[in-house]
C-alpha positions as CSV (number, residue, x, y, z in Angstrom):
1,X,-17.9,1.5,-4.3
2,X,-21.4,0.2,-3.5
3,X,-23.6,1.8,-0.9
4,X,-24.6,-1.7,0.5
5,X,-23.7,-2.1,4.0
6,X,-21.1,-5.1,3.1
7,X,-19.1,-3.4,0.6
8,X,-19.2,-0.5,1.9
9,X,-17.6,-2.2,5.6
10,X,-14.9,-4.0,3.7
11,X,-13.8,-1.1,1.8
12,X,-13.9,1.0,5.4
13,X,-12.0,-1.9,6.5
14,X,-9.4,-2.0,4.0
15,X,-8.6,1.7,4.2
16,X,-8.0,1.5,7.8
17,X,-5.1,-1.5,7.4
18,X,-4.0,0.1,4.1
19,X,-3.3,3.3,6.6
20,X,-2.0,1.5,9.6
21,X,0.3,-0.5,7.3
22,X,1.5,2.5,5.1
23,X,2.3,4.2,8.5
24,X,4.2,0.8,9.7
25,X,6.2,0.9,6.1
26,X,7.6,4.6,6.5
27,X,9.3,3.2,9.4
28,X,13.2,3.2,8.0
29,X,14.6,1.7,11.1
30,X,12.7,-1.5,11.3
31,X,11.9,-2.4,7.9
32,X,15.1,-0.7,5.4
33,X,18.5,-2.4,5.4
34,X,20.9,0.0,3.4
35,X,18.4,1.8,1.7
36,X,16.6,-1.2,0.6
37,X,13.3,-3.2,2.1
38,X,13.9,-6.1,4.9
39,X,11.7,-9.1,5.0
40,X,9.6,-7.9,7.6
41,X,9.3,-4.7,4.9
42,X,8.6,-6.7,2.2
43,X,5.8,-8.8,3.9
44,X,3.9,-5.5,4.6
45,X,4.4,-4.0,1.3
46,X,3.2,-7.6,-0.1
47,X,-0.2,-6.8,2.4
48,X,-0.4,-3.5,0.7
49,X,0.0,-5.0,-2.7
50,X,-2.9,-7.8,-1.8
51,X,-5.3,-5.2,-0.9
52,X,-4.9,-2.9,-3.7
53,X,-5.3,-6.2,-5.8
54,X,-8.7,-6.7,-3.9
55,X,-10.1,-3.3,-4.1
56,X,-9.0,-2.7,-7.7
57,X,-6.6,0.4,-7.6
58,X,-5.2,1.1,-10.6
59,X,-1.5,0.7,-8.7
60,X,0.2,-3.1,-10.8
61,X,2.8,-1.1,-12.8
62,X,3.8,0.7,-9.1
63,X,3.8,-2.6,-7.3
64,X,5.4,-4.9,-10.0
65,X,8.6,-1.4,-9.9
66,X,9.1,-1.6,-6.3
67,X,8.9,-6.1,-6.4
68,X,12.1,-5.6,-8.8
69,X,13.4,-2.4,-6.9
70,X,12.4,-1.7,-3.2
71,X,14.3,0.9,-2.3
72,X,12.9,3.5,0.4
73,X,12.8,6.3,-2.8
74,X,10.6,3.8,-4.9
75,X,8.6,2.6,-1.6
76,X,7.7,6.4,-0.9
77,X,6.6,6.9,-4.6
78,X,4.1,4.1,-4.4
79,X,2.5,5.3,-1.2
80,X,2.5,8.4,-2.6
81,X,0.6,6.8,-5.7
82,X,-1.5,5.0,-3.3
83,X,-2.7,8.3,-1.5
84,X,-3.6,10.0,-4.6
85,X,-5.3,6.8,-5.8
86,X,-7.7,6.6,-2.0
87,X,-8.3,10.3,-2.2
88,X,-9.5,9.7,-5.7
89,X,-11.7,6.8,-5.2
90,X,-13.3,9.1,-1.5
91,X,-14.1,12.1,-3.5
């Protein structure tokens, strides 16, 4: 991203909720009924979704597979996607 002080803030900014929320999602207990994402799950994998929107990852096909399908397997592939995708973009 840009070195200007703006972009460079929100793209901080992002990467800290897009950690703090990925961490939230791997929590099976709260946010997986029988195998498969609750509301509250879906309303923080729909956050995720938003901001990978904003910033431009290359992650639509991933999101628009785990809208039709969000089971924990397919949840844990995009945020694996999503990792690979963040340490891409720091390098």
């Amino acid at each position: 991203m840009e070195n200007t002080n703006g972009t460079t803030n929100k793209y901080r900014k992002f990467m800290t909720m897009i950690k703090f929320l990925r961490n939230e999602l791997l929590n099976y207990e709260k946010y997986y009924s029988n195998d498969v994402l609750n509301s509250e799950g879906r309303k923080i994998f729909e956050q995720i979704a938003r901001i990978c929107i904003i910033c431009n990852f290359p992650m639509k096909s991933m999101i628009g597979k785990v809208r039709r399908k969000p089971t924990y397997e397919n949840v844990l592939k995009f945020l694996s996607a999503l990792d690979d995708a963040i340490r891409q973009l720091s390098e």
